[in-house]
DRENSETI-876741 format. One record per residue: residue number from 1; x, y, z of N, C-alpha, C, O, CB in turn. Coordinates in Angstrom, 1 decimal. Atoms other than C-alpha are relative to their C-alpha. Glycine has a CB too. Example, Ala and Ser with C-alpha at 12.3 -4.5 7.8 and 13.67 -1.06 7.14 Angstrom:
BEGIN
+-----+--------+--------+--------+--------+--------+--------+--------+--------+--------+--------+--------+--------+--------+--------+--------+
| seq |    nxx |    nyy |    nzz |   caxx |   cayy |   cazz |    cxx |    cyy |    czz |    oxx |    oyy |    ozz |   cbxx |   cbyy |   cbzz |
+-----+--------+--------+--------+--------+--------+--------+--------+--------+--------+--------+--------+--------+--------+--------+--------+
|   1 |    0.9 |   -1.2 |    0.0 |   12.3 |   -4.5 |    7.8 |    0.9 |    1.2 |    0.0 |    1.9 |    1.2 |    0.7 |   -1.0 |    0.0 |    1.2 |
|   2 |   -0.9 |   -1.1 |    0.0 |   13.7 |   -1.1 |    7.1 |   -0.8 |    1.1 |    0.8 |   -0.3 |    2.2 |    0.9 |    0.4 |    0.5 |   -1.4 |
+-----+--------+--------+--------+--------+--------+--------+--------+--------+--------+--------+--------+--------+--------+--------+--------+
***
This chain:
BEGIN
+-----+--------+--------+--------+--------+--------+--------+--------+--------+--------+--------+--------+--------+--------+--------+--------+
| seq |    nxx |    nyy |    nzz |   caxx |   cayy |   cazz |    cxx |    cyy |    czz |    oxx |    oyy |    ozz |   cbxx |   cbyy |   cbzz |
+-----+--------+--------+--------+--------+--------+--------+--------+--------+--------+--------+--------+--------+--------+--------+--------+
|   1 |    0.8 |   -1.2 |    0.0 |    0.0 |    0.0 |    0.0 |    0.9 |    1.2 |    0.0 |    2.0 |    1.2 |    0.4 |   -0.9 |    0.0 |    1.2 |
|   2 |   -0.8 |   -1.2 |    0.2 |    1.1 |    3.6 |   -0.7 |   -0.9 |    1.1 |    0.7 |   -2.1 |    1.0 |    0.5 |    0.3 |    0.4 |   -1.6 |
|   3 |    0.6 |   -1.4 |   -0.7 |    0.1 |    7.0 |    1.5 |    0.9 |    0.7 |   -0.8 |    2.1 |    0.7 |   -0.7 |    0.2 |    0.4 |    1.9 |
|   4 |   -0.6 |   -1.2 |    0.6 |    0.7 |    9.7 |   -0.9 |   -0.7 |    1.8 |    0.9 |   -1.9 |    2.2 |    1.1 |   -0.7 |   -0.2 |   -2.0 |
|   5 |    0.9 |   -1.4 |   -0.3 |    0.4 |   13.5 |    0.5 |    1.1 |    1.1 |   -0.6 |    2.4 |    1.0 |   -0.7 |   -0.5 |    0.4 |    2.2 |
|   6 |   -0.3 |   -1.0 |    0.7 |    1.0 |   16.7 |   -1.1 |    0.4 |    1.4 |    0.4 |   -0.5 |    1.7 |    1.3 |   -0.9 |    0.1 |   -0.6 |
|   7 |   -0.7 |   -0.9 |   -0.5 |    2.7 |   19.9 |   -0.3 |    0.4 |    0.9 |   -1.0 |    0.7 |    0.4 |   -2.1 |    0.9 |   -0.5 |    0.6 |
|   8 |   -0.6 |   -1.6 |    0.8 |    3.8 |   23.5 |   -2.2 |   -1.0 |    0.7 |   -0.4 |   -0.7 |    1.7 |   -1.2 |    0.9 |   -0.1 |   -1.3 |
|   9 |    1.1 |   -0.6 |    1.0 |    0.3 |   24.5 |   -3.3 |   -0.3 |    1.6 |    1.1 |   -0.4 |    1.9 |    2.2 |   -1.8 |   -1.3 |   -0.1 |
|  10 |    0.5 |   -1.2 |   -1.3 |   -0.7 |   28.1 |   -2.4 |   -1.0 |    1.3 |   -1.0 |   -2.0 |    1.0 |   -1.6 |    1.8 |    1.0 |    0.9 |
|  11 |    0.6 |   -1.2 |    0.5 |   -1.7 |   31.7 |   -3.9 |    1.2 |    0.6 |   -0.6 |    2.2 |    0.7 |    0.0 |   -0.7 |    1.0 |    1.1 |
|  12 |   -1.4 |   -0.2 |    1.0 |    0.7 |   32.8 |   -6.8 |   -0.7 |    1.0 |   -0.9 |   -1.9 |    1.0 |   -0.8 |    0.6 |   -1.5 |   -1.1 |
|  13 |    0.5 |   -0.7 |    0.9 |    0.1 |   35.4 |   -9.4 |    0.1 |   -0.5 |   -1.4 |    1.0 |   -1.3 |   -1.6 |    0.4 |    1.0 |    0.2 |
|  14 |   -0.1 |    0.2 |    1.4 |   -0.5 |   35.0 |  -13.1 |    1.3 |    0.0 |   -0.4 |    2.0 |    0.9 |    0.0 |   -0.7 |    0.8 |   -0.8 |
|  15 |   -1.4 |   -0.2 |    0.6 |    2.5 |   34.4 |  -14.8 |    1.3 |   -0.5 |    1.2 |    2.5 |   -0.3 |    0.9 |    0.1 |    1.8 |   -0.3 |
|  16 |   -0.6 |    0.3 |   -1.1 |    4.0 |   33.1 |  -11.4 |    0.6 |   -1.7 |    0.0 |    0.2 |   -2.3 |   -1.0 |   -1.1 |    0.3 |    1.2 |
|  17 |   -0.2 |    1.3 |    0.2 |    5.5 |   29.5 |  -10.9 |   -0.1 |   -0.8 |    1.6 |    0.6 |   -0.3 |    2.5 |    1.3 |   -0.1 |   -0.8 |
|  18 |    0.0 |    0.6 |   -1.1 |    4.8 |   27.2 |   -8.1 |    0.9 |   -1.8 |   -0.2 |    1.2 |   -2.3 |   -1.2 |   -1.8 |    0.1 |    0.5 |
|  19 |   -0.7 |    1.5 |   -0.2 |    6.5 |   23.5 |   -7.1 |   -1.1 |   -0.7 |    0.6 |   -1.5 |    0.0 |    1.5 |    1.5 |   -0.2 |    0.9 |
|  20 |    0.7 |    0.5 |   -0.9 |    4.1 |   21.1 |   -5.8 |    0.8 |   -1.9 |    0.2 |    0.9 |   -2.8 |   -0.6 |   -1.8 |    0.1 |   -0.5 |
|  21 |   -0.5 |    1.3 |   -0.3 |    5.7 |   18.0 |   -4.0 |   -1.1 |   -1.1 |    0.4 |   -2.1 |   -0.8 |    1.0 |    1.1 |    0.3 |    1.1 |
|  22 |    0.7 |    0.9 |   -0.8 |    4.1 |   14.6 |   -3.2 |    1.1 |   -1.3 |    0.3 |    1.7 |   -1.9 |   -0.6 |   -1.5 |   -0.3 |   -0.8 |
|  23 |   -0.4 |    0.6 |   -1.1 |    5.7 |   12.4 |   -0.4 |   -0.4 |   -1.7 |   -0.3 |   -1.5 |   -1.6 |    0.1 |   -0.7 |    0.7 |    1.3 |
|  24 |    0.6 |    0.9 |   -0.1 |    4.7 |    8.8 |   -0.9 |    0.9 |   -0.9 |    1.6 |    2.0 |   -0.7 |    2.1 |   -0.1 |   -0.6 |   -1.6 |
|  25 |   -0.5 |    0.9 |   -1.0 |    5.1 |    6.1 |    2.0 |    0.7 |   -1.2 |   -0.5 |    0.7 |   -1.2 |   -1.7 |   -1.0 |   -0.3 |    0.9 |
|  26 |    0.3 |    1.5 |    0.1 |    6.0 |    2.3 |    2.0 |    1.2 |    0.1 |   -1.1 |    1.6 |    1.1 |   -1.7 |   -1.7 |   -0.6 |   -0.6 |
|  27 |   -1.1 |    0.4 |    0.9 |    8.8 |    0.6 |    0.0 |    0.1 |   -0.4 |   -1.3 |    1.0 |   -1.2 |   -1.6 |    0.6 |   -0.8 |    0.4 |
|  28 |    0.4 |    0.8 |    1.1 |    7.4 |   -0.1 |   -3.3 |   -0.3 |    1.4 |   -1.0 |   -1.0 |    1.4 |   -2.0 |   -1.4 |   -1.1 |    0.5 |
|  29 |    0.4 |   -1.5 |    0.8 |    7.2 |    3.9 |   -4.6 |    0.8 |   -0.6 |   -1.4 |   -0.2 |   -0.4 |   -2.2 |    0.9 |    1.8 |    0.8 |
|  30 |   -0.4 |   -0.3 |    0.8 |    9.4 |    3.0 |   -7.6 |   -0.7 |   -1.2 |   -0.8 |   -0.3 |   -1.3 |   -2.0 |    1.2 |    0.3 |    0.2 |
|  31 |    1.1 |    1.1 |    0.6 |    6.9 |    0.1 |   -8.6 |   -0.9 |    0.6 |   -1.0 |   -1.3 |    0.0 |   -2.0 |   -1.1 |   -0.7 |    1.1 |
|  32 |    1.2 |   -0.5 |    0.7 |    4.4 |    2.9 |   -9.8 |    0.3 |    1.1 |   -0.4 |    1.2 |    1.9 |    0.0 |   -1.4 |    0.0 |    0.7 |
|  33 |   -0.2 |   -1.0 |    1.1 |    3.8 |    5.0 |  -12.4 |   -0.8 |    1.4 |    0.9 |   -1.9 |    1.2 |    1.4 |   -0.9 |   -0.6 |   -1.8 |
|  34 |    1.0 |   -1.0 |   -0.5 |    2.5 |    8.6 |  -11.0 |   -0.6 |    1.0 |   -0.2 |    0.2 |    1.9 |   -0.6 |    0.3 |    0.3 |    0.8 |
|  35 |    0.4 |   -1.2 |    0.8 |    0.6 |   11.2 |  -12.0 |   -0.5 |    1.3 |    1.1 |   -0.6 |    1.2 |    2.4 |   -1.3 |   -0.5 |   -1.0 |
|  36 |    0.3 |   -0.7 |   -0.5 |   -0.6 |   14.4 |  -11.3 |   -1.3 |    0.3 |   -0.6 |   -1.6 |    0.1 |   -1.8 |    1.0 |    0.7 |    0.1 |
|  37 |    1.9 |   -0.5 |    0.6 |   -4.7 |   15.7 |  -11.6 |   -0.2 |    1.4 |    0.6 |    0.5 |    1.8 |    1.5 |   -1.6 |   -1.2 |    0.9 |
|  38 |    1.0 |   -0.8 |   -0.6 |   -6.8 |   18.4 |  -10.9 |   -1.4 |    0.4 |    0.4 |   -2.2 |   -0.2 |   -0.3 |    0.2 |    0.4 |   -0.3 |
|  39 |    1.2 |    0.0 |   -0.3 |   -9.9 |   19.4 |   -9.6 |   -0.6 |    1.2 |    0.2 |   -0.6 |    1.7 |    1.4 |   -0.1 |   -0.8 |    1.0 |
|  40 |    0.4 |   -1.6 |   -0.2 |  -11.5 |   23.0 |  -10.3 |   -1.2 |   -0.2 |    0.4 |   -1.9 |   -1.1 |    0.0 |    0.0 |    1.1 |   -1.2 |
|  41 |    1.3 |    0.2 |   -0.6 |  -14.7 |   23.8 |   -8.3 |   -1.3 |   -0.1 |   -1.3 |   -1.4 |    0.6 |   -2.3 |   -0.2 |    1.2 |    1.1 |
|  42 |    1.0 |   -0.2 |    0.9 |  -18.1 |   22.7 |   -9.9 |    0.7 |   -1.3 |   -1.5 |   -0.2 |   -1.9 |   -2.2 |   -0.1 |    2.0 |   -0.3 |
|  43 |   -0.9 |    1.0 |    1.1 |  -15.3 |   20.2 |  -12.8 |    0.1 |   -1.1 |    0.5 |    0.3 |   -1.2 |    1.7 |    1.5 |    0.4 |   -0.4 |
|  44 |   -0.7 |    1.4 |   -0.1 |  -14.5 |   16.8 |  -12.8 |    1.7 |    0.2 |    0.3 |    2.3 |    1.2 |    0.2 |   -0.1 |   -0.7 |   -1.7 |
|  45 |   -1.6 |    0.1 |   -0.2 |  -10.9 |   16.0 |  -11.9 |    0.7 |   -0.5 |   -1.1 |    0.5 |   -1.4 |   -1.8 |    0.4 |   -0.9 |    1.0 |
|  46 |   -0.6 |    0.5 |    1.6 |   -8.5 |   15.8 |  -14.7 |    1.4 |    0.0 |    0.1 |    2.1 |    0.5 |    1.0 |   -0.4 |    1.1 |   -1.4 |
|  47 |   -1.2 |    0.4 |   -0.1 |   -5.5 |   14.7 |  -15.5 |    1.2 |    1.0 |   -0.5 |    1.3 |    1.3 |   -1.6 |   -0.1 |   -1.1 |   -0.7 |
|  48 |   -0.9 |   -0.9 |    0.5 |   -2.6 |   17.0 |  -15.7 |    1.6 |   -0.7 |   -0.6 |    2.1 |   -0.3 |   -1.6 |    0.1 |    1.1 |    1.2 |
|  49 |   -1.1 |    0.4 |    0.3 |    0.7 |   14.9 |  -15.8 |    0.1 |   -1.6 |    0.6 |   -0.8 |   -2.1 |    1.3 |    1.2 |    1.0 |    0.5 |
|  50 |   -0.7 |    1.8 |   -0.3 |    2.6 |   10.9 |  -15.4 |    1.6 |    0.3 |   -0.2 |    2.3 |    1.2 |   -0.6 |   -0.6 |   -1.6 |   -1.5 |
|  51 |   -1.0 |    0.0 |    0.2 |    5.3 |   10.2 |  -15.3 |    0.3 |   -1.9 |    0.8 |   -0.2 |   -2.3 |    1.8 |    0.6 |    1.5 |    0.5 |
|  52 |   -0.5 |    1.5 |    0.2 |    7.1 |    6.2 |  -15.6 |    1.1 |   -0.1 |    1.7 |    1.5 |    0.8 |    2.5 |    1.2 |   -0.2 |   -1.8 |
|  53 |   -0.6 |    0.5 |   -1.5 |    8.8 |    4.0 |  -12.7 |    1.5 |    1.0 |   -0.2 |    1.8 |    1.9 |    0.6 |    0.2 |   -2.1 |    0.1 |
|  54 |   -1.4 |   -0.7 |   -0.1 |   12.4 |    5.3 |  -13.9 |   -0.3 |    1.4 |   -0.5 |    0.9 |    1.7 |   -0.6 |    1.2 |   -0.7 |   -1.1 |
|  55 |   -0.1 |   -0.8 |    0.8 |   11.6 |    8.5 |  -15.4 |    0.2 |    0.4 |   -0.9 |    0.4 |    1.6 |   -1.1 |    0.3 |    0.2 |    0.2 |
|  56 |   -0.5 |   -0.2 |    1.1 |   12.2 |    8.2 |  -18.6 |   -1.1 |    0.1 |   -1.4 |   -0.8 |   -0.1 |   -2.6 |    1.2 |   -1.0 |    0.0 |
|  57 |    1.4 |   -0.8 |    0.6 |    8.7 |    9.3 |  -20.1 |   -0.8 |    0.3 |    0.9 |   -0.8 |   -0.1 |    2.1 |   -0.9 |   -0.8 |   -0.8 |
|  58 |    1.0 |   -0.8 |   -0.6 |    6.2 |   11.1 |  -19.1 |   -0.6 |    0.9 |   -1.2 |    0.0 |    1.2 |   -2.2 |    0.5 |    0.9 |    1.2 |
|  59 |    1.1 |   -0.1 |    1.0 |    2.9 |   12.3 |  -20.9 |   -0.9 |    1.1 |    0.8 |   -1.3 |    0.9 |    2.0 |   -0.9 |   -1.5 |   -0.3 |
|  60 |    0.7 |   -0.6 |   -0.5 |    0.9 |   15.4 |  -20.5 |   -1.1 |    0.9 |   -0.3 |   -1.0 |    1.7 |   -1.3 |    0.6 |    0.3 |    0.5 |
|  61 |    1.7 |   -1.0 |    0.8 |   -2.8 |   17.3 |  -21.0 |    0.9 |    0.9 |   -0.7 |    2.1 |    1.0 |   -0.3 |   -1.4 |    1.2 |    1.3 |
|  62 |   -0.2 |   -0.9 |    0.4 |   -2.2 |   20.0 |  -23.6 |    0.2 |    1.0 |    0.6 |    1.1 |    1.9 |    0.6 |   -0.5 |    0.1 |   -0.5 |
|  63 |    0.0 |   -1.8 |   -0.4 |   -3.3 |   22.7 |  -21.9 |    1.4 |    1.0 |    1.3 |    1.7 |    2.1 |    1.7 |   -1.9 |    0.2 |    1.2 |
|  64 |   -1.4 |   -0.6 |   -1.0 |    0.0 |   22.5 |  -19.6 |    1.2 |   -0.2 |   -0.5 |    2.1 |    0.0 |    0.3 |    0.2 |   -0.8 |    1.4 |
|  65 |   -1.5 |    0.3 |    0.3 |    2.9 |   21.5 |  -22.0 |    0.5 |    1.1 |   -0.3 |    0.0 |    2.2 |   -0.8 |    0.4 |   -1.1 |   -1.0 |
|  66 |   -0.9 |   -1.4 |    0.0 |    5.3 |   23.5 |  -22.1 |    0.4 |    1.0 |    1.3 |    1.3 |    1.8 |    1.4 |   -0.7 |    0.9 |   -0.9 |
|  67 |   -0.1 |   -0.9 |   -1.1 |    4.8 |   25.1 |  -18.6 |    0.0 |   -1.0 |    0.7 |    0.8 |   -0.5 |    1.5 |   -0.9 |    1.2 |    0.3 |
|  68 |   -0.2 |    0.6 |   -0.6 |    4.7 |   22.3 |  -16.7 |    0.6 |   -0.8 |    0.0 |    0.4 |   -1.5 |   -1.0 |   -0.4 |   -0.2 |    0.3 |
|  69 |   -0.5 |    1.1 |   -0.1 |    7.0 |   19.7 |  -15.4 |    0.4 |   -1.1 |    0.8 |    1.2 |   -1.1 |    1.7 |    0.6 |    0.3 |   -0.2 |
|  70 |   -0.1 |    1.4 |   -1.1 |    6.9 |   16.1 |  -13.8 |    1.1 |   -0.5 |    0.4 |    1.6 |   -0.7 |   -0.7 |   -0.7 |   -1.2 |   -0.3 |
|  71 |   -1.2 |    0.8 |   -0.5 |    9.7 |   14.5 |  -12.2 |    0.0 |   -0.5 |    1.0 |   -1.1 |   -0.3 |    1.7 |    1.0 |    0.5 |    0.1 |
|  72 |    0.3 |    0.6 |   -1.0 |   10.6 |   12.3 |   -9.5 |    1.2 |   -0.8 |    0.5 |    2.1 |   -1.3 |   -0.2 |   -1.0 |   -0.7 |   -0.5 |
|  73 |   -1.6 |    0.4 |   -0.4 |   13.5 |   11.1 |   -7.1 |   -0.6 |   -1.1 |    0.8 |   -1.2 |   -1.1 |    1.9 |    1.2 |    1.4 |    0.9 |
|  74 |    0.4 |    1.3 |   -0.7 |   12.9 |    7.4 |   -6.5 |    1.1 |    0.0 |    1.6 |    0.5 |   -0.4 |    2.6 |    0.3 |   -1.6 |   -1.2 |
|  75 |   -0.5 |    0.0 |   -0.9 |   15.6 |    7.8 |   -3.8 |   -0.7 |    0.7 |    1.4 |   -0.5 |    0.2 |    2.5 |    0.9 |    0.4 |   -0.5 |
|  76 |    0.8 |   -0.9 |   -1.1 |   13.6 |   10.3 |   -1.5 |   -1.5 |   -0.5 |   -0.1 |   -2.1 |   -0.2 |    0.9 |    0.2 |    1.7 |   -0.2 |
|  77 |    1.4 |    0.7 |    0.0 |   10.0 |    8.5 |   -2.8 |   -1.2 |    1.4 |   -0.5 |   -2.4 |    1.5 |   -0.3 |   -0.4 |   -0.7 |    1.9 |
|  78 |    0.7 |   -1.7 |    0.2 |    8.7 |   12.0 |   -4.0 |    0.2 |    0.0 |   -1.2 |    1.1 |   -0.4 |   -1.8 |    0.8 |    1.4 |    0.6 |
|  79 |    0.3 |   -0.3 |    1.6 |    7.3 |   13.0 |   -7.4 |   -0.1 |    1.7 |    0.2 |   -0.4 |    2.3 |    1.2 |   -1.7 |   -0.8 |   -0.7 |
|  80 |    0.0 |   -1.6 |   -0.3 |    7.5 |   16.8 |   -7.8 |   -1.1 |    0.2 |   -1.7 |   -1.1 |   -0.7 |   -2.5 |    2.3 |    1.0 |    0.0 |
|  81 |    0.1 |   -0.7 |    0.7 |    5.4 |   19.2 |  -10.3 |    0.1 |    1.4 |   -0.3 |   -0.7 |    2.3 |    0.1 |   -0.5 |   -0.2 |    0.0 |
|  82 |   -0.5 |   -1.3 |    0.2 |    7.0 |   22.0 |  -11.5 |   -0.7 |    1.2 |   -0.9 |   -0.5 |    1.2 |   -2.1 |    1.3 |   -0.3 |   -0.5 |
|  83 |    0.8 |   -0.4 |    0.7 |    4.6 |   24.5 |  -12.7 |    0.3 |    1.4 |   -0.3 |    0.4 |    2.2 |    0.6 |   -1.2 |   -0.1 |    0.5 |
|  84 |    0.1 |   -1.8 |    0.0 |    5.2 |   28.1 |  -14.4 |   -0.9 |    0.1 |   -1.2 |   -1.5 |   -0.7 |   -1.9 |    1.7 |    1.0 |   -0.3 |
|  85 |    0.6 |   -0.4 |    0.8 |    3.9 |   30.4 |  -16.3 |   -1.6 |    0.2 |    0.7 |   -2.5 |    0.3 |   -0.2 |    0.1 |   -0.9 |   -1.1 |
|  86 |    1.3 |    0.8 |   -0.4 |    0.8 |   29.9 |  -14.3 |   -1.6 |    0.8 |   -0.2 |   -1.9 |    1.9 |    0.3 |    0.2 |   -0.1 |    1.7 |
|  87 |    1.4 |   -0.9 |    0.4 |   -2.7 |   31.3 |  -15.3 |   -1.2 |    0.1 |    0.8 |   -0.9 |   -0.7 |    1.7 |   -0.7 |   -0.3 |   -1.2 |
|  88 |    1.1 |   -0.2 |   -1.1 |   -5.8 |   32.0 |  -13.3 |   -1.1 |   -1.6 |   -0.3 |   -1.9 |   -2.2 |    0.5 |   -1.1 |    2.0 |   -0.4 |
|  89 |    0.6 |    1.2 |    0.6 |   -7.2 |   28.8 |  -15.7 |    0.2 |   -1.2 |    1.3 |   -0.7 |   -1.8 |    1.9 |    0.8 |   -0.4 |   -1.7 |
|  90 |   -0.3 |    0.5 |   -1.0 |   -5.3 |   27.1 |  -13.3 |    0.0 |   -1.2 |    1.3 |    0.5 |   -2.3 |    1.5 |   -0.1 |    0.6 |    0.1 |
|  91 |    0.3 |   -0.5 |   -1.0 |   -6.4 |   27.3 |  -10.3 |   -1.0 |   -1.4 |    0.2 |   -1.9 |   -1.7 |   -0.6 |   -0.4 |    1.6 |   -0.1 |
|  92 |    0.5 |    1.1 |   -0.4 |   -7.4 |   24.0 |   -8.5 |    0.3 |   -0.8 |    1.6 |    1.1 |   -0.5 |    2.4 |    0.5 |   -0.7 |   -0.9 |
|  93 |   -1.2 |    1.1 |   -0.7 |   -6.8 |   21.2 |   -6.2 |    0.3 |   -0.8 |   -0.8 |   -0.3 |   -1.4 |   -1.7 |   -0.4 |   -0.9 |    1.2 |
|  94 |   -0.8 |    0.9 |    0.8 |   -3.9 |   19.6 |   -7.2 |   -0.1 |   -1.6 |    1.1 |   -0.3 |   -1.7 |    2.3 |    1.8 |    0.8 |   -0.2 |
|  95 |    0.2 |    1.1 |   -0.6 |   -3.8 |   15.8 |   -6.5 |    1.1 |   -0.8 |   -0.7 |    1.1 |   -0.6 |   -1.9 |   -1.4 |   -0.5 |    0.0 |
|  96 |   -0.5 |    0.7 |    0.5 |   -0.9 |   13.0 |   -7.0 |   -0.7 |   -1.6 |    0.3 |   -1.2 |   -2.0 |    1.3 |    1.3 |    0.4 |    0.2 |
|  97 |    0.6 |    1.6 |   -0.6 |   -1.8 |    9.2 |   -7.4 |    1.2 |   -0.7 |   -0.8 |    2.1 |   -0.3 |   -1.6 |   -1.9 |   -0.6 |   -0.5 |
|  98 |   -0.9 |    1.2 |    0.4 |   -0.2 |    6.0 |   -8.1 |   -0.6 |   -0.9 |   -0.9 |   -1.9 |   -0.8 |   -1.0 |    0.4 |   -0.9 |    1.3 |
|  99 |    0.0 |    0.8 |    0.9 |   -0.3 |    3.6 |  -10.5 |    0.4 |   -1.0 |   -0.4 |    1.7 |   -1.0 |   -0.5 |    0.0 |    0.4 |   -0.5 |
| 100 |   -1.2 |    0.6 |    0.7 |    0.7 |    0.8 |  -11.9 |    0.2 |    0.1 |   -1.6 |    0.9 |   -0.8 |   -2.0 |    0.0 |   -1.6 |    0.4 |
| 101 |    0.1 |    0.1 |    1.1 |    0.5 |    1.5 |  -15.4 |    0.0 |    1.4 |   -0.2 |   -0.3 |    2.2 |    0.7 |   -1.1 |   -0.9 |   -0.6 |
| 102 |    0.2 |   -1.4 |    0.2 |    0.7 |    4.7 |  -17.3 |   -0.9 |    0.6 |   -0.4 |   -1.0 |    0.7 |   -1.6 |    0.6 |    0.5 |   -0.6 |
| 103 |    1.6 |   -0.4 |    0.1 |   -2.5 |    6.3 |  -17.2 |   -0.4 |    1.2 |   -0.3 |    0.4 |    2.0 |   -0.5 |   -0.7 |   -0.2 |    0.9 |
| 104 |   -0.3 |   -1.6 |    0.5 |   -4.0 |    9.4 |  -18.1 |   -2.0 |    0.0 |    1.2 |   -2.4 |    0.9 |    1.9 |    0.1 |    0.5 |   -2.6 |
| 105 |    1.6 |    0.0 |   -0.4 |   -8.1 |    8.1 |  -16.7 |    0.1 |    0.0 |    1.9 |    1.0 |   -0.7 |    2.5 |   -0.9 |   -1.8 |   -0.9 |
| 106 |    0.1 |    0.3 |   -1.6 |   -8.9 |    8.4 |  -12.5 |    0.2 |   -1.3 |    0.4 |    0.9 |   -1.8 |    1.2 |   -1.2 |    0.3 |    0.7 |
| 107 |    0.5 |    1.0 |   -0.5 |  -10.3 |    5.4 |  -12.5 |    1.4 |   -1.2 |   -0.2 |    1.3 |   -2.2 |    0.6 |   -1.5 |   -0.4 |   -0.7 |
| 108 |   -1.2 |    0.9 |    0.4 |   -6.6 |    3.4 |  -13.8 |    1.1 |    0.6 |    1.5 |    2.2 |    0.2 |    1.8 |    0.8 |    0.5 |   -2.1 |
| 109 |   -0.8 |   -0.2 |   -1.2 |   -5.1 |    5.1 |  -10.4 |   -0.7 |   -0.7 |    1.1 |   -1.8 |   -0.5 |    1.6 |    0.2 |    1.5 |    0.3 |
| 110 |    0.2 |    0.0 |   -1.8 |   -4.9 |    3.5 |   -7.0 |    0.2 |    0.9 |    1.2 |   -0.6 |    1.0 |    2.1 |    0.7 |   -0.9 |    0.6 |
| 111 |   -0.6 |   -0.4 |   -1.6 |   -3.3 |    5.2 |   -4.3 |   -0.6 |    1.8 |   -0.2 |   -0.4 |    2.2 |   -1.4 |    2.3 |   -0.2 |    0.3 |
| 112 |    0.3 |   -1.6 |   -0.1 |   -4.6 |    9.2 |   -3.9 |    0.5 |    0.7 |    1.0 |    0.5 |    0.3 |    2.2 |   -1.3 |    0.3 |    0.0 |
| 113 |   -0.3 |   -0.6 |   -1.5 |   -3.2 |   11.9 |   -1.7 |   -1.5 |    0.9 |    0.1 |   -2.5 |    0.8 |   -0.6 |    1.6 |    1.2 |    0.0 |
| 114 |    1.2 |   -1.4 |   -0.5 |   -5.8 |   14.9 |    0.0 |    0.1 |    1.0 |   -1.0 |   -0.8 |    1.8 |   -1.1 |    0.4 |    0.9 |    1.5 |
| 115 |   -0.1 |   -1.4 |    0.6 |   -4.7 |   17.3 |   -2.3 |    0.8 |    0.9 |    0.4 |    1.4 |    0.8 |    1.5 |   -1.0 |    0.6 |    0.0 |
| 116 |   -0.6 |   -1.6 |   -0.1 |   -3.1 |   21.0 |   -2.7 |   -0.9 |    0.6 |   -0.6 |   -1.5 |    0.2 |   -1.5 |    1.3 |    0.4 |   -0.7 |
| 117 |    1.1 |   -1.3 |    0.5 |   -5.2 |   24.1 |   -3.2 |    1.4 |    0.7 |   -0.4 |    2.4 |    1.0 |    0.2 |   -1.4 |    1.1 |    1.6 |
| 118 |   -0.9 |   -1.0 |    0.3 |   -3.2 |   26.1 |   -5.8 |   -1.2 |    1.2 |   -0.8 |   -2.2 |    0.9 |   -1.4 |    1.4 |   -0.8 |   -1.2 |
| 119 |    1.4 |   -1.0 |    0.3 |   -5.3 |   29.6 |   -6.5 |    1.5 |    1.2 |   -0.9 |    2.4 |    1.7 |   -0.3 |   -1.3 |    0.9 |    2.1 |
| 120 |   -0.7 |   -1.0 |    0.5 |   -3.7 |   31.7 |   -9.4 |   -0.9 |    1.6 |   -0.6 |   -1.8 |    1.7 |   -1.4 |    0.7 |   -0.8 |   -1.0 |
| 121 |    0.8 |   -1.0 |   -0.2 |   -4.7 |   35.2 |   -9.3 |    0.2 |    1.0 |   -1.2 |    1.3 |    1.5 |   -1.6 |    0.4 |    0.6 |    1.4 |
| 122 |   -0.5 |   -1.0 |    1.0 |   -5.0 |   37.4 |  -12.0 |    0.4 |    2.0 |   -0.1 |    0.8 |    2.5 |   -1.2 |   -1.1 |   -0.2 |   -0.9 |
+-----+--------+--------+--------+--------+--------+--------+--------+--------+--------+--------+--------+--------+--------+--------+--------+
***
């Protein structure tokens, strides 16, 4: 089993860049593929980034390439998203999950953290 929780989300301005880290528990982090979602009030949760057991792909929604970036240090068990550029579009809770496969749909993730409230202001 994996406890994922999330950390760096906050209040940024347009054009601003934030980091959001997620922590996973348990000795099996480099087993799964992980991604990153979001969740704007009133929206479905959608998928923003993945990224593979070694790092060496990763796949991401349109509306963020180029300004966003997934990575991940199996040594410390932490997936990071590195976000600039940031627009008021935004503006969510961020969520990382686990996987075993590389996924882009909710329902192909197991493990979920609580979330990050990231609010970009225009």
């Amino acid at each position: 089993q994996v406890q994922l929780v999330e950390s760096g989300g906050g209040l940024v301005q347009a054009g601003g860049s934030l980091r959001l880290s997620c922590a996973a528990s348990g000795r099996t982090f480099n087993s799964y593929r992980m991604g990153w979602f979001r969740q704007a009030p009133g929206k479905e949760r959608e998928f923003v980034a993945a990224i593979s057991r070694s790092a060496g792909s990763s796949l991401y929604t349109d509306s963020v390439k180029g300004r966003f970036t997934i990575s991940r240090d199996n040594a410390k068990n932490t997936v990071y998203l590195q976000m600039n550029s940031l627009k008021p579009e935004d503006t969510a809770v961020y969520y990382c999950a686990a996987s075993g496969i590389m996924a882009t749909q909710t329902s192909q993730y197991e493990y979920w953290g609580q979330g990050t409230q990231v609010t970009v202001s225009s």
